[in-house]
Backbone as JSON, one array per atom type, in Angstrom:
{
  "sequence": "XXXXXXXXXXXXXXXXXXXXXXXXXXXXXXXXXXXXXXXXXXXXXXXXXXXXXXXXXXXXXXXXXXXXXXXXXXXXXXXXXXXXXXXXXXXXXXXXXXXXXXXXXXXXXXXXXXXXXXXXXXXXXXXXXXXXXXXXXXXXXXXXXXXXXXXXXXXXXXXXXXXXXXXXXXXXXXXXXXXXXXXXXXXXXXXXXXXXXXXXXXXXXXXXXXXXXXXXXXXXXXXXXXXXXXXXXXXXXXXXXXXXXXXXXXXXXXXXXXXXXXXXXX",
  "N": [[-138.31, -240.14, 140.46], [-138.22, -237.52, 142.77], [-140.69, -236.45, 144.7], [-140.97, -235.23, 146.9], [-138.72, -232.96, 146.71], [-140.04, -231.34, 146.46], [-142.54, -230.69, 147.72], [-144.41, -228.5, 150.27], [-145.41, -226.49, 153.42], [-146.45, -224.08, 153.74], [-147.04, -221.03, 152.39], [-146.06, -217.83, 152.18], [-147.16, -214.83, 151.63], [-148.17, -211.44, 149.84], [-149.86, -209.01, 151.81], [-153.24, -207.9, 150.98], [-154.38, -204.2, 151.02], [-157.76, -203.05, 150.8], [-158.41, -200.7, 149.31], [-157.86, -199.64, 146.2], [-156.57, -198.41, 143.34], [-156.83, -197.74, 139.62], [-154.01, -198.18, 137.4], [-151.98, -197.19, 134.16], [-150.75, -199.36, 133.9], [-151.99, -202.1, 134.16], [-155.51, -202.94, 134.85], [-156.18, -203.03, 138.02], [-158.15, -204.03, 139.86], [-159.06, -206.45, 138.01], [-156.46, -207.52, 138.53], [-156.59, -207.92, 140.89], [-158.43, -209.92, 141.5], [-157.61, -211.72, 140.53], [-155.48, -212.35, 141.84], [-156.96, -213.41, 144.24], [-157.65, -215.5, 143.67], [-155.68, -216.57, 143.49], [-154.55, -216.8, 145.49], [-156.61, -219.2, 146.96], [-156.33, -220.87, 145.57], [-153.58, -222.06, 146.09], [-154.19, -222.83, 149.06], [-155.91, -224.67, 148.78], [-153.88, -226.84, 147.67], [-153.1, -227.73, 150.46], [-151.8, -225.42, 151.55], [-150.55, -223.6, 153.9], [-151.45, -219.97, 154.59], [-149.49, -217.5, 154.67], [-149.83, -214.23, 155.91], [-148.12, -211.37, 155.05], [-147.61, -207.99, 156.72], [-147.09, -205.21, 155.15], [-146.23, -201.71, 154.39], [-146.36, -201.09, 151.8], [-147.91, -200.75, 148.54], [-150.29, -202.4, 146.55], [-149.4, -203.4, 143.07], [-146.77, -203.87, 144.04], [-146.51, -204.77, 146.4], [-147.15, -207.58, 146.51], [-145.39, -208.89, 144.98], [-142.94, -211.11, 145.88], [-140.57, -212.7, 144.47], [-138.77, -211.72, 144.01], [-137.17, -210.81, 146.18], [-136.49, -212.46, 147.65], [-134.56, -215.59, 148.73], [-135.81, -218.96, 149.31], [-134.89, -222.07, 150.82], [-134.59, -224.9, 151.96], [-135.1, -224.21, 155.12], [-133.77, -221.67, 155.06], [-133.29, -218.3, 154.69], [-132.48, -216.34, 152.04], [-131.36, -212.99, 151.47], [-131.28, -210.46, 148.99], [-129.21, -207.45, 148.59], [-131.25, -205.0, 149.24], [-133.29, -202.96, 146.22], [-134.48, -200.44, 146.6], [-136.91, -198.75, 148.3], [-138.83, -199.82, 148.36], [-138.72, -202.34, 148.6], [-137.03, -202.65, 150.66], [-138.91, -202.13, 152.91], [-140.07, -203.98, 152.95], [-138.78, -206.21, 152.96], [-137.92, -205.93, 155.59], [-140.29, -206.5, 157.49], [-140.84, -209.47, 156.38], [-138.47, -210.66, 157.09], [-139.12, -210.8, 159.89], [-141.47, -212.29, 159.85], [-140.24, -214.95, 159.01], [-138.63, -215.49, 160.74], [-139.51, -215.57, 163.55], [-142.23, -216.78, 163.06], [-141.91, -219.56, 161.69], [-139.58, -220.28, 161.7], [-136.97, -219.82, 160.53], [-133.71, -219.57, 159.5], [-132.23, -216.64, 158.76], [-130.36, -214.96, 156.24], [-128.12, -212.19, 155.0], [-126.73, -210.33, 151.68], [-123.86, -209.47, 152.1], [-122.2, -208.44, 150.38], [-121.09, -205.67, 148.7], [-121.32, -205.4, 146.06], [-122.64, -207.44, 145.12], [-125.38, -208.46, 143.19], [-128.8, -209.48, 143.23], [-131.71, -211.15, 142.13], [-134.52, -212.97, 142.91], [-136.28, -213.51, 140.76], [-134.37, -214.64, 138.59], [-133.15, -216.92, 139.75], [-133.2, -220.21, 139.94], [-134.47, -223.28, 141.22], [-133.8, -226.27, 141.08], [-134.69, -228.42, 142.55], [-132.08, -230.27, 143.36], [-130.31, -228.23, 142.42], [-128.84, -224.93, 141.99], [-129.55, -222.04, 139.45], [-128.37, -219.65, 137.92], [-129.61, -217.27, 136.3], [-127.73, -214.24, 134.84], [-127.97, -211.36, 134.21], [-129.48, -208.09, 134.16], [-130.13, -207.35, 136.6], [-129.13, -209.25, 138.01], [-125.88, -210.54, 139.39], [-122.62, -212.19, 138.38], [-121.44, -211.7, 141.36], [-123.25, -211.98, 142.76], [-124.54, -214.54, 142.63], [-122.36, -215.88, 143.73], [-122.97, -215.32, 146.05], [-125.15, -216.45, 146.75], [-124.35, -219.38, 146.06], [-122.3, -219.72, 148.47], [-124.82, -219.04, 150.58], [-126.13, -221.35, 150.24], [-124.46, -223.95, 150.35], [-124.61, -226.86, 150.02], [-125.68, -226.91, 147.72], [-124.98, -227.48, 143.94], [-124.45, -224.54, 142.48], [-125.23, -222.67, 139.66], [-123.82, -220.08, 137.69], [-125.3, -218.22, 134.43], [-125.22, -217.49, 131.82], [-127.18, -214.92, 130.34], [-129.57, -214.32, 127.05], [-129.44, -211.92, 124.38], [-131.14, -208.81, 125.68], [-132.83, -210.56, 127.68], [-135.05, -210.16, 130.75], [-135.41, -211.6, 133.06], [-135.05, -214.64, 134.01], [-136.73, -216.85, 134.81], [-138.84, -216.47, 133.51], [-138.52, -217.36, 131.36], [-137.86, -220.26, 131.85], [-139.11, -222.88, 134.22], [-139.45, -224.89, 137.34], [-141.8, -227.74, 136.23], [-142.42, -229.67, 137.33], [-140.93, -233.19, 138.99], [-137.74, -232.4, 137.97], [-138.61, -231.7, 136.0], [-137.94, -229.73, 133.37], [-139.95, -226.71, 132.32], [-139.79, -225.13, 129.56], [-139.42, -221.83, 127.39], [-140.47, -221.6, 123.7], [-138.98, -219.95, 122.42], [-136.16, -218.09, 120.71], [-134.47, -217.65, 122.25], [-134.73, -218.77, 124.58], [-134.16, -221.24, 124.1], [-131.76, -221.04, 123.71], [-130.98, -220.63, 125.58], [-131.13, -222.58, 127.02], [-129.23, -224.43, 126.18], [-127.1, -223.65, 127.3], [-127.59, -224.12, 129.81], [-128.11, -227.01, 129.94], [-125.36, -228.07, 129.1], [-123.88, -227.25, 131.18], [-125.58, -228.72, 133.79], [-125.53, -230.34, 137.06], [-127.16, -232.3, 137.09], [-129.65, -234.14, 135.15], [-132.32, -233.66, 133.61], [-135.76, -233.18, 132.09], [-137.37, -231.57, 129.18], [-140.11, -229.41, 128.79], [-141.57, -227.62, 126.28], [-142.84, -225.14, 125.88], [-145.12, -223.6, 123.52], [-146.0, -220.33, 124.09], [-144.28, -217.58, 125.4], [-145.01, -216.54, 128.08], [-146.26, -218.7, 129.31], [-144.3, -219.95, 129.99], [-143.63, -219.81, 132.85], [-144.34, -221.72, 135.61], [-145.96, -223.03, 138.52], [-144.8, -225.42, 140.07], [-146.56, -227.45, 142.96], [-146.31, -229.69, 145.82], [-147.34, -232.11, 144.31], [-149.28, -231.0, 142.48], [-149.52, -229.09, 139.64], [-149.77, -225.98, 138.75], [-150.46, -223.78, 135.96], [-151.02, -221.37, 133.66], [-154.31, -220.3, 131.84], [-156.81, -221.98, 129.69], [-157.33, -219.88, 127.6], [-156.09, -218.03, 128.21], [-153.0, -219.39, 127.06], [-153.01, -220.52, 124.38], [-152.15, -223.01, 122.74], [-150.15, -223.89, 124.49], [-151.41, -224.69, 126.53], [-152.39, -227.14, 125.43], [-150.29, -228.79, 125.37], [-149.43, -228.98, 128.34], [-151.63, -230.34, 128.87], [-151.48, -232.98, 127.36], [-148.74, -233.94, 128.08], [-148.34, -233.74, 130.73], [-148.62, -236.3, 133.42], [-150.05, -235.72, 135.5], [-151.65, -234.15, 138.88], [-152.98, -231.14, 137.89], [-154.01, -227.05, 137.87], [-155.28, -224.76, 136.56], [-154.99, -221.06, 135.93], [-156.25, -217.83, 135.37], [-154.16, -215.57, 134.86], [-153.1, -212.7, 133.61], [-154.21, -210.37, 134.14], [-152.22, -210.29, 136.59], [-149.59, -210.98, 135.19], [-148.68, -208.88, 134.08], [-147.61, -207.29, 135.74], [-145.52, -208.6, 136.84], [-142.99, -211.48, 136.97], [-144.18, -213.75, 136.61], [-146.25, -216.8, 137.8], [-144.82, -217.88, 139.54], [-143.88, -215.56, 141.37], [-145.5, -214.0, 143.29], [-145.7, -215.67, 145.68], [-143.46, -217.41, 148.42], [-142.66, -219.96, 148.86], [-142.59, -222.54, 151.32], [-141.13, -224.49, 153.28], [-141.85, -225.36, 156.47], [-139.17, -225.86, 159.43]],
  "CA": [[-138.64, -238.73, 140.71], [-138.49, -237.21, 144.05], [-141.92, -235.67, 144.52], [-140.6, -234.79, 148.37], [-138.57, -231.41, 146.87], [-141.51, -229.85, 145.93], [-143.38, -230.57, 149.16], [-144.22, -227.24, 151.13], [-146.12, -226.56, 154.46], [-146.42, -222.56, 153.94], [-146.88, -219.73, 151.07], [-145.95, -216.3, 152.66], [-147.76, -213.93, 150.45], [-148.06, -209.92, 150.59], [-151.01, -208.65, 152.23], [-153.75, -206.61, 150.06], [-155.6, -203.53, 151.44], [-158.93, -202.84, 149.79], [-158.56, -199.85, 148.55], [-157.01, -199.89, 144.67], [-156.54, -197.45, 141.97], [-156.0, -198.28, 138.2], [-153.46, -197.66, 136.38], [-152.17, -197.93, 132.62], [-149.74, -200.88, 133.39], [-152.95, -203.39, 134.38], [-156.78, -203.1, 135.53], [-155.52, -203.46, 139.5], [-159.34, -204.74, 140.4], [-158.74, -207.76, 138.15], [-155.43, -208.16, 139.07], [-156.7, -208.68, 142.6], [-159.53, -211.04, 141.87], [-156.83, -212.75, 140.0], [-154.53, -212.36, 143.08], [-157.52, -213.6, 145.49], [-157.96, -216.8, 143.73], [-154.48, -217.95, 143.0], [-154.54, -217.84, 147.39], [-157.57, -219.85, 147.42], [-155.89, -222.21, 145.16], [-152.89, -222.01, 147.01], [-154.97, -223.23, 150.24], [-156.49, -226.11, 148.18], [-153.08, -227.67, 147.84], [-152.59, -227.92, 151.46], [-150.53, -224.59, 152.05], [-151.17, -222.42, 155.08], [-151.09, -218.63, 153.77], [-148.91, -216.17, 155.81], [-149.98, -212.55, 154.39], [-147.25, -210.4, 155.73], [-148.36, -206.7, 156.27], [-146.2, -204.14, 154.84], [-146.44, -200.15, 153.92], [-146.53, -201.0, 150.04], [-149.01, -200.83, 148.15], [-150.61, -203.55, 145.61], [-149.18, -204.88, 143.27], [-145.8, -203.95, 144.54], [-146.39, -205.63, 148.01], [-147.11, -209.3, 146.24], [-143.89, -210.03, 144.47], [-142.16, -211.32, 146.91], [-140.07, -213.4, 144.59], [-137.69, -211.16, 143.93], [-136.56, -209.86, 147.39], [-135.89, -213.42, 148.62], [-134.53, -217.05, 147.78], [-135.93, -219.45, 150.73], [-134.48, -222.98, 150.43], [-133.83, -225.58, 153.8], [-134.75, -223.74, 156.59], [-133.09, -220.96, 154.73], [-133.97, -217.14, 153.84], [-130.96, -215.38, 151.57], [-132.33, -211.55, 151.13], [-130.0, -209.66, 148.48], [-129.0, -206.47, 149.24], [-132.49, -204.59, 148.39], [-133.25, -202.15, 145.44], [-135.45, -199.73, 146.68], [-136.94, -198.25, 149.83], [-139.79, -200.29, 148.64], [-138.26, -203.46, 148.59], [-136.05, -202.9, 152.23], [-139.52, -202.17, 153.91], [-141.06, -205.43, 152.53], [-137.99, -207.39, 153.39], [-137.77, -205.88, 156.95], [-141.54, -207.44, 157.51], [-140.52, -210.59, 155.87], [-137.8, -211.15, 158.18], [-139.78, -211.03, 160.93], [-141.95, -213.71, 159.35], [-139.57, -216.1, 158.82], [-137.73, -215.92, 161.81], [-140.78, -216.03, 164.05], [-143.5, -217.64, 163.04], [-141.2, -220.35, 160.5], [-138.22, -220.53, 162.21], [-135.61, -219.85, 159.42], [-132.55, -218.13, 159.68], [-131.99, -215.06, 157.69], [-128.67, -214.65, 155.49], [-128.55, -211.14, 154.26], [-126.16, -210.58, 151.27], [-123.11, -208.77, 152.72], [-121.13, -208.08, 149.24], [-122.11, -204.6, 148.1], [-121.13, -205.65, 144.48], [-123.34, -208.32, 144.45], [-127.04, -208.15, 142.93], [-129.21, -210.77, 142.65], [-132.8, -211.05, 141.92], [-134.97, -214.32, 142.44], [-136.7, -214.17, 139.33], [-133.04, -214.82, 137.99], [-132.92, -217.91, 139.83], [-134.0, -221.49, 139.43], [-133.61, -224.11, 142.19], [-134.4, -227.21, 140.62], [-134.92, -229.27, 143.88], [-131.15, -230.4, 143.17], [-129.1, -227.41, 142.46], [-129.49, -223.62, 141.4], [-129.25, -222.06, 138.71], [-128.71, -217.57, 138.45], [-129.03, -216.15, 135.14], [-126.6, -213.27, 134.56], [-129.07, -209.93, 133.87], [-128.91, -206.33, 134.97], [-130.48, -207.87, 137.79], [-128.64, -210.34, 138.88], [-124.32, -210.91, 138.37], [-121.54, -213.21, 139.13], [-121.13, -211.99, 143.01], [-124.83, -212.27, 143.42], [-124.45, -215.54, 142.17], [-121.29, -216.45, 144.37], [-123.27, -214.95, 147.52], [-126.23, -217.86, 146.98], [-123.91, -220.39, 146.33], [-122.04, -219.43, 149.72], [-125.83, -219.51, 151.67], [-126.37, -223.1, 150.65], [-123.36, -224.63, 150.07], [-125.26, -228.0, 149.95], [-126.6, -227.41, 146.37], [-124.49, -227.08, 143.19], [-124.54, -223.02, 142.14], [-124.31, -222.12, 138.17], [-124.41, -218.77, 136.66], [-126.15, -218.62, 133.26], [-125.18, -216.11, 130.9], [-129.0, -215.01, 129.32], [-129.19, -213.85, 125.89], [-129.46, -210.45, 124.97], [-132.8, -208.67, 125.98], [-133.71, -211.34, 128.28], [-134.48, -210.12, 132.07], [-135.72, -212.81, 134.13], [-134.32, -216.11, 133.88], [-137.79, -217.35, 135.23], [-140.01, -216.14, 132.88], [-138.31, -218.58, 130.12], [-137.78, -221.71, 132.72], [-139.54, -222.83, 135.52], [-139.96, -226.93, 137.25], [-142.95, -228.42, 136.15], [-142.43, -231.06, 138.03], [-140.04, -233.21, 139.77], [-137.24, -233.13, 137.09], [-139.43, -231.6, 134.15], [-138.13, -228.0, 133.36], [-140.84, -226.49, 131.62], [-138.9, -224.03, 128.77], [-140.25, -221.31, 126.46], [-139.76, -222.36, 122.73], [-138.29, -218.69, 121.76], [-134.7, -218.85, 120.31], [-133.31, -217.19, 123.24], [-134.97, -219.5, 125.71], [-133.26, -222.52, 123.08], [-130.14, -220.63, 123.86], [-130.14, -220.69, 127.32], [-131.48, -223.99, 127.28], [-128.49, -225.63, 125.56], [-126.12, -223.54, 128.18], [-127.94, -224.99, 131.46], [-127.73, -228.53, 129.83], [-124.33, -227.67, 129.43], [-123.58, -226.85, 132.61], [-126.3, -229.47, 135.4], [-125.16, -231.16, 137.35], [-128.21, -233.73, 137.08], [-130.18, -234.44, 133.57], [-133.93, -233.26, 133.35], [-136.89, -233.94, 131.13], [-137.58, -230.54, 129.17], [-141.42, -229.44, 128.61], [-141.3, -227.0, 125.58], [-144.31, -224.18, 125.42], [-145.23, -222.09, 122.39], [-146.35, -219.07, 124.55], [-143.29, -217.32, 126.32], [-146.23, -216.45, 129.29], [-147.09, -220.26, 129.53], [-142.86, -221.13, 130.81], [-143.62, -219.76, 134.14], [-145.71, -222.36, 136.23], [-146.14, -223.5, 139.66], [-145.2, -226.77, 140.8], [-146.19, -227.54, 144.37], [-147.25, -230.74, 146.56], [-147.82, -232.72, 143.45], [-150.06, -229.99, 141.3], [-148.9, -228.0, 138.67], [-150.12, -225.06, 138.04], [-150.31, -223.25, 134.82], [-152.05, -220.28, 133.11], [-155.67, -220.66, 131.74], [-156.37, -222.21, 128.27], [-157.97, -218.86, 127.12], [-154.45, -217.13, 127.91], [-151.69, -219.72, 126.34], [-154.31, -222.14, 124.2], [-151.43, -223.91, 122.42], [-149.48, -224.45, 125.83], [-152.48, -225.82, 127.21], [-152.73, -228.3, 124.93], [-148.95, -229.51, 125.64], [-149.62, -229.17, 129.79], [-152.8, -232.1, 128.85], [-151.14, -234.21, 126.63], [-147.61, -233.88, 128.5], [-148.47, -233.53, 131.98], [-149.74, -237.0, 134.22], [-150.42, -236.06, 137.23], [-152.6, -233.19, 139.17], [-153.17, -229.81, 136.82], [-154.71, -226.46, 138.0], [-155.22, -223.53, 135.68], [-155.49, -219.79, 136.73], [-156.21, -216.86, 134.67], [-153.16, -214.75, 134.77], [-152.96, -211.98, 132.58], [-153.4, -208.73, 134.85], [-150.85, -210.23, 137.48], [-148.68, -211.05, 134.45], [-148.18, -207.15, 133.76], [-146.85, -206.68, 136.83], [-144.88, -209.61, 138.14], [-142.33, -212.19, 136.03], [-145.5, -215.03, 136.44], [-146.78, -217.71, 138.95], [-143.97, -218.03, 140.61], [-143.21, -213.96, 141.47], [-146.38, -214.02, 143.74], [-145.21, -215.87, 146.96], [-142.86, -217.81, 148.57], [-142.71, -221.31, 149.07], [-141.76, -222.49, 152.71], [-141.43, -226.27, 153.84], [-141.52, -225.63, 158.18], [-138.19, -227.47, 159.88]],
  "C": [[-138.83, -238.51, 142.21], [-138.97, -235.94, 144.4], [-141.48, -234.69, 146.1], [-139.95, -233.25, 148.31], [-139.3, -230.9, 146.62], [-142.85, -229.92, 146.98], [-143.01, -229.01, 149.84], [-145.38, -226.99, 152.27], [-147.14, -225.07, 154.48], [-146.16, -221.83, 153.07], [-146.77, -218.67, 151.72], [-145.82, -215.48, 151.67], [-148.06, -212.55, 151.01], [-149.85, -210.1, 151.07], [-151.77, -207.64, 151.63], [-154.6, -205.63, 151.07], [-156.57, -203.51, 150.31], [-159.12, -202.34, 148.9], [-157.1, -199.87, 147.53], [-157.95, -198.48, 143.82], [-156.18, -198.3, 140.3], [-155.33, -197.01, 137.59], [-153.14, -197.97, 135.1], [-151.37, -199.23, 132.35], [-150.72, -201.97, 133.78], [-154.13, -202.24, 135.23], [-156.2, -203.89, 136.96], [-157.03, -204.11, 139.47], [-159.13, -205.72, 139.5], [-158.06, -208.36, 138.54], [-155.7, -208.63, 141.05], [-157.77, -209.4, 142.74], [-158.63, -211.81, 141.33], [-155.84, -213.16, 141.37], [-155.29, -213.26, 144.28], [-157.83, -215.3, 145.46], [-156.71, -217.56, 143.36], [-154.08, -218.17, 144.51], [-155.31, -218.54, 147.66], [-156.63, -221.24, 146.83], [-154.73, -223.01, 145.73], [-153.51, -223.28, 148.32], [-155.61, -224.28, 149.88], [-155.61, -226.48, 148.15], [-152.19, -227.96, 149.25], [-151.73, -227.08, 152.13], [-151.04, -223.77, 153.49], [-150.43, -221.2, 154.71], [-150.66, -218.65, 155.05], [-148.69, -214.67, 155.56], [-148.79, -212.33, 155.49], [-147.42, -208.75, 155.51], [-147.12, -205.95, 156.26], [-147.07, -202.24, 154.75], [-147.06, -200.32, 152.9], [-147.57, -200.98, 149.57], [-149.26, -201.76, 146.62], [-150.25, -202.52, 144.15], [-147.4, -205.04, 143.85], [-145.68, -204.91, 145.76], [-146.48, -207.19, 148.05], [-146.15, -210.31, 145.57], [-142.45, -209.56, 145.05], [-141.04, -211.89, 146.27], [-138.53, -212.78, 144.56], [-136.63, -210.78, 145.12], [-136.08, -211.21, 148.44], [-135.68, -214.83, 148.25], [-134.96, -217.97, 149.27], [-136.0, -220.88, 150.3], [-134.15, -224.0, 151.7], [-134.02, -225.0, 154.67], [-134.05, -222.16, 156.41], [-133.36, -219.71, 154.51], [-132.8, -216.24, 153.02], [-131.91, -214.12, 151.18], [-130.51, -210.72, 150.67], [-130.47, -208.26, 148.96], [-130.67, -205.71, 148.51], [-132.08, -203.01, 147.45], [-133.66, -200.9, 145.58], [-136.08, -199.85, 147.99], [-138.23, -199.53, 150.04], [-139.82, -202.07, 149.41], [-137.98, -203.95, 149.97], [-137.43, -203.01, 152.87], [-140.31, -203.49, 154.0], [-140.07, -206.84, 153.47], [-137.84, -207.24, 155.03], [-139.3, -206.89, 157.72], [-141.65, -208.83, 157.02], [-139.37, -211.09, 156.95], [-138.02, -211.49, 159.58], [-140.54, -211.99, 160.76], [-141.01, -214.77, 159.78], [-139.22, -216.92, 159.81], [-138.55, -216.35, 163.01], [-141.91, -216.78, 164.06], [-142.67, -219.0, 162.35], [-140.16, -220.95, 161.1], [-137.27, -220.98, 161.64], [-134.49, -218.98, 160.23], [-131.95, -217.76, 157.92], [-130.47, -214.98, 157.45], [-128.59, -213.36, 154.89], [-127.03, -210.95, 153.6], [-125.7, -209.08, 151.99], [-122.01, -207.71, 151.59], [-122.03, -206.6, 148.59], [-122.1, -204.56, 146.55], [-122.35, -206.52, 143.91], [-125.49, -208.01, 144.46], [-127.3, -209.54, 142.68], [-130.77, -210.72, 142.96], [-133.42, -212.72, 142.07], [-135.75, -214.58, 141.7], [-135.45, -214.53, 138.45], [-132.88, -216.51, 138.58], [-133.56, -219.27, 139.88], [-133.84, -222.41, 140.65], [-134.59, -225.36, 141.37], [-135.05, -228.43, 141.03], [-133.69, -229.78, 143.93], [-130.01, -229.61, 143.24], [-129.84, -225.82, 141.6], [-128.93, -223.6, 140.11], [-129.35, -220.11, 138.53], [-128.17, -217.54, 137.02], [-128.62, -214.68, 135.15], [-127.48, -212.13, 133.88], [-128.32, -208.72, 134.06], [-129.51, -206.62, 135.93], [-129.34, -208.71, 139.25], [-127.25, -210.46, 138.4], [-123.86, -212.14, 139.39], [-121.38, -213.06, 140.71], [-122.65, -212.27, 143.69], [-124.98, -213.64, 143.61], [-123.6, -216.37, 143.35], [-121.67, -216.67, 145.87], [-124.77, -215.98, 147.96], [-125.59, -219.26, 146.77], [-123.33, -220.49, 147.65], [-123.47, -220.0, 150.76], [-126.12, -221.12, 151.5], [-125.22, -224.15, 149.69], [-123.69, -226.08, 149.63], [-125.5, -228.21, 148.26], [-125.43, -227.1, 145.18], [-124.88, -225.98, 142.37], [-124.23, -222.83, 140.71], [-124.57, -221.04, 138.21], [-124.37, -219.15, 135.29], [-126.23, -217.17, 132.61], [-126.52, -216.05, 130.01], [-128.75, -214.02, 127.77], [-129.61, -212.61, 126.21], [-131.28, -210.2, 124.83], [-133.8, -209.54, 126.67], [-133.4, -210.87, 129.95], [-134.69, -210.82, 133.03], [-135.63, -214.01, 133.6], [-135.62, -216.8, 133.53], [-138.88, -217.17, 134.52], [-140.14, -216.95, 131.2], [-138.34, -219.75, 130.61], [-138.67, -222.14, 134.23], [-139.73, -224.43, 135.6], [-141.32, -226.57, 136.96], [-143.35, -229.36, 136.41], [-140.88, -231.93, 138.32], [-138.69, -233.38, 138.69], [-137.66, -232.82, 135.89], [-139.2, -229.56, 134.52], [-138.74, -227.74, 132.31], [-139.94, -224.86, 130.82], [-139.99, -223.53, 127.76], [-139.95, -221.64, 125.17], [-138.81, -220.69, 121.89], [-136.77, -218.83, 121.25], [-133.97, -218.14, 121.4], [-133.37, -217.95, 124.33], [-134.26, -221.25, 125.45], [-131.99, -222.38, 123.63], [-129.51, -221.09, 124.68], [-130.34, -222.15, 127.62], [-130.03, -224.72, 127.24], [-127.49, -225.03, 126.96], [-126.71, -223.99, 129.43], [-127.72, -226.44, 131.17], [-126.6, -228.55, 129.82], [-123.33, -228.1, 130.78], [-124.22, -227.33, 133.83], [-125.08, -230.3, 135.46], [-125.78, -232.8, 137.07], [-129.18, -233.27, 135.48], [-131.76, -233.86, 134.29], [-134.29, -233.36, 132.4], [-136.87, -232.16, 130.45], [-139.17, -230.91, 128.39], [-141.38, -228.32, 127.73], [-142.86, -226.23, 125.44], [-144.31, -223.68, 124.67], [-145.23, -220.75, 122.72], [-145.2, -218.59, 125.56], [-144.34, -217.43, 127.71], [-146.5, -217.91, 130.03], [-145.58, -220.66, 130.58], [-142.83, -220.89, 132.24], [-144.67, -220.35, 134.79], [-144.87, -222.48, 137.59], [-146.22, -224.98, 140.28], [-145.15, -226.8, 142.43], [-147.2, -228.83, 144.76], [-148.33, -231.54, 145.78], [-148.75, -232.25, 142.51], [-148.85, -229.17, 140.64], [-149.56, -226.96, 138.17], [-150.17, -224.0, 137.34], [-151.12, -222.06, 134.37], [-153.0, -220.93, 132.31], [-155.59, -220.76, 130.71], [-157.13, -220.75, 127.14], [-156.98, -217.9, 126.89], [-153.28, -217.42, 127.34], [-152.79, -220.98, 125.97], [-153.0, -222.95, 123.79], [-150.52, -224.17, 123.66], [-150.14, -225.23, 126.51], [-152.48, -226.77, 126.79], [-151.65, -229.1, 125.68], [-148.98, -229.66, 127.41], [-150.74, -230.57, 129.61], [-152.28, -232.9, 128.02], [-149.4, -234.64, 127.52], [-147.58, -234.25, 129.69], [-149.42, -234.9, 132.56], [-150.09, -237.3, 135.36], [-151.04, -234.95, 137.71], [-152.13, -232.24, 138.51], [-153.9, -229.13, 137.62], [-154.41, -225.4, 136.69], [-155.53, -222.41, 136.43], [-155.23, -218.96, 135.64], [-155.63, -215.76, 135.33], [-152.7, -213.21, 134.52], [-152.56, -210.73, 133.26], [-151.91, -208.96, 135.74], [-149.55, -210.28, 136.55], [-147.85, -209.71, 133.97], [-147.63, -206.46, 134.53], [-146.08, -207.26, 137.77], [-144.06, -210.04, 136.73], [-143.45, -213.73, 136.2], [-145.8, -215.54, 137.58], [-145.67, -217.29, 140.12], [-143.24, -216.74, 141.19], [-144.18, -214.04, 142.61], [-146.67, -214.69, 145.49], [-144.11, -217.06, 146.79], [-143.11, -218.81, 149.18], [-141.93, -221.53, 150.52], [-141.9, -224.17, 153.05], [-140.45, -225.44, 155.49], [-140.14, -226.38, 158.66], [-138.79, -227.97, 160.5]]
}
């Protein structure tokens, strides 16, 4: 196992103002005590935050994962959706390039969409499920930025919109899958189609397939929010575990991994 792709130096996460309203898609004041401690935890595995201040306003301004794939030194930013999106990514680019010292790929194909809750990087090779999000030139325009990695597209069953919210690593080599029959589906077409073999980690709770592996932790949602997943993360899992109670950010993101962006420094 090579614990080394999942090494990272840097989480660049949105920046919250204080002031919050609720509305009927989540209680925003939990969602931002939930938001305040998955950066503390963050900062316990050795990351150095980088809020980035935008216009937006919470929880729009914290899922970042969508608006950017950042891989080697790398930042690919698809064409954006929304005014909200461009002003996030214009402030993100300035990140990167400055403080990080990436270089910025911005997708040039006006056909192509692509979302990074659609995609997977497995520390080996990607992987872009096929949505209303995300298509084939979206697909073609991240294999292009890192030519290095082997690129699939991944036709998703029907009614499924984020790739990521059925698959996610759980470690170096362990894709952690939801047990739903559509997440079965897609399963058998990514085995299919790697290049390299993986371990699969099977959850009961769709909610539970999106975790966080980073710098040898894994972290998962709380056993109060996916109890039978929990069990399978402690009997499955042997090596560092965190838990975080999820739930409001879950109503407004595709999971852990929607929330920031992973950066290993060159």
């Amino acid at each position: 196992m090579d614990f080394k792709m999942h090494e990272y130096t840097h989480a660049v996460v949105g920046k919250v103002i204080p002031a919050l309203k609720l509305t009927d898609r989540a209680d925003l004041n939990d969602a931002r005590r939930q938001y305040d401690y998955y950066l503390r935890l963050l900062k316990e595995l050795n990351l150095e935050i980088i809020e980035v201040e935008t216009d937006a306003y919470f929880p729009e301004n914290i899922i970042f994962e969508d608006i950017a794939i950042v891989c080697h030194g790398i930042m690919l930013l698809p064409r954006p959706v929304s005014s909200t999106e461009e002003i996030i990514m214009t402030a993100l680019k300035e990140v990167m390039q400055n403080e990080l010292g990436h270089t910025v790929i911005e997708v040039s194909d006006p056909e192509a969409k692509l979302a990074g809750s659609d995609v997977l990087f497995t520390g080996r090779e990607f992987f872009v499920g096929i949505t209303e999000t995300s298509n084939e030139a979206g697909a073609s325009a991240l294999a292009e930025a890192f030519p290095e990695f082997p690129c699939t597209p991944i036709k998703v069953s029907q009614g499924v919109r984020h790739l990521k919210k059925y698959f996610s690593m759980a470690g170096p080599d362990i894709l952690c899958v939801a047990s739903s029959k559509e997440a079965k589906e897609m399963l058998k077409r990514i085995e299919r189609e790697a290049t390299f073999t993986y371990q699969t980690l099977t959850v009961p709770e769709v909610g539970a397939a999106n975790c966080l592996y980073v710098n040898g932790t894994l972290i998962h949602r709380a056993i109060e929010e996916i109890p039978e997943s929990f069990k399978v993360f402690c009997e499955r899992i042997d090596f560092a575990r965190r838990s975080i109670c999820f739930s409001s950010l879950a109503k407004v993101s595709s999971g852990l991994t929607a929330c920031c962006l992973l950066v290993r420094k060159p």
